[in-house]
C-alpha positions in Angstrom: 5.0 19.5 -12.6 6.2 19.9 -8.8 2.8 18.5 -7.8 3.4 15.6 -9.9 7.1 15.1 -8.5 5.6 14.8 -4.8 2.8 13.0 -5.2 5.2 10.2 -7.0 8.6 10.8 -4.8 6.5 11.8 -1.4 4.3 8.4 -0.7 7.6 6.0 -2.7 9.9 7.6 0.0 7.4 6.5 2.8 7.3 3.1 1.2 11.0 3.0 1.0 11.3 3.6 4.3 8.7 1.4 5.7 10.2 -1.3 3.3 13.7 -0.9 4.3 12.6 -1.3 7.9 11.1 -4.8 7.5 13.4 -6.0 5.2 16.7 -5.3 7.6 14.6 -6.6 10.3 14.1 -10.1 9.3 17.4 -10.0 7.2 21.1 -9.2 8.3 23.7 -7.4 5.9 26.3 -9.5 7.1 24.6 -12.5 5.9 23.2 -11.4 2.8 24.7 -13.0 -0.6 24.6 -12.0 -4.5 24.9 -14.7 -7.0 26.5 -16.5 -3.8 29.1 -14.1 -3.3 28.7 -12.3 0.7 28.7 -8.6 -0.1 31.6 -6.9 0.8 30.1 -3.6 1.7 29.1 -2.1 5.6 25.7 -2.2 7.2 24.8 0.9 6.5 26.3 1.1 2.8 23.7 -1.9 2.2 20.7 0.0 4.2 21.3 3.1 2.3 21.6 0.7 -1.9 18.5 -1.4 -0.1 16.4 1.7 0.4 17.2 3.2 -2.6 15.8 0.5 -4.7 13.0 0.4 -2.9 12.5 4.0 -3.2 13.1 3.4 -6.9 10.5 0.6 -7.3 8.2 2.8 -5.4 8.5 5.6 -7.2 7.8 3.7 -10.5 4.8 2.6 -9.1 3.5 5.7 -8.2 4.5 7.2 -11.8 2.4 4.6 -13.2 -0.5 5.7 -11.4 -0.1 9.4 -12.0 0.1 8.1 -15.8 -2.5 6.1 -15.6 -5.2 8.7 -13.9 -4.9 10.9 -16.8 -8.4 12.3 -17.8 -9.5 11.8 -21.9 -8.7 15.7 -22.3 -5.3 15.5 -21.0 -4.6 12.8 -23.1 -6.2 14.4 -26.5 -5.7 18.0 -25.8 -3.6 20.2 -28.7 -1.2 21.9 -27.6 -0.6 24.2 -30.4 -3.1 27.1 -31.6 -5.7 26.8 -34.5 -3.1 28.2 -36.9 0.2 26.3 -35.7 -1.3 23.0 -36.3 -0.2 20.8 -39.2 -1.9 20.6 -42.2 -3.4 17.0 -42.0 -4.0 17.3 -38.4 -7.5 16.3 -37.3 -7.9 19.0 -34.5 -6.9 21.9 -37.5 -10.2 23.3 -37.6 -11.5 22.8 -33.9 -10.4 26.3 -32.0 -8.7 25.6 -28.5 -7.4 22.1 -29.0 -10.8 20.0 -29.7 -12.3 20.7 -26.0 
């Protein structure tokens, strides 16, 4: 599961970063507007929101790929030992989850 975590939080918080870095570039704090109100916070409250979302959206996107790469076995693998399983279940009689 920590594998998981950095190989979704690692390459989102580069992402983030690089993301945060072009977008203050081209655009100023001061002048930015929401739903034409000028936001009422400081520079670097509005860095910090801006690269959180990005690091959000990033991270999302990397989830979905870790999701996504999932092999057939991970997917259909049992958990639970011959005898645990359910009656009805159609892994019951296949020993060691229906490798």
């Amino acid at each position: 599961m920590k594998m998981r975590l950095m190989w979704i939080l690692w390459p989102a918080f580069l992402v983030a970063g690089m993301a945060d870095g072009l977008m203050f570039s081209l655009f100023d704090p001061q002048d930015m507007r929401i739903f034409g109100e000028p936001v009422d916070l400081g520079r670097t409250a509005v860095y910090s929101i801006g690269f959180f979302v990005f690091w959000a959206f990033a991270a999302a996107s990397s989830a979905l790929t870790c999701f996504l790469q999932r092999s057939p076995f991970e997917v259909n693998h049992c958990p639970l030992p011959e005898p645990q399983r359910p009656v009805g279940c159609p892994k019951r009689g296949q020993p060691g989850g229906g490798h």
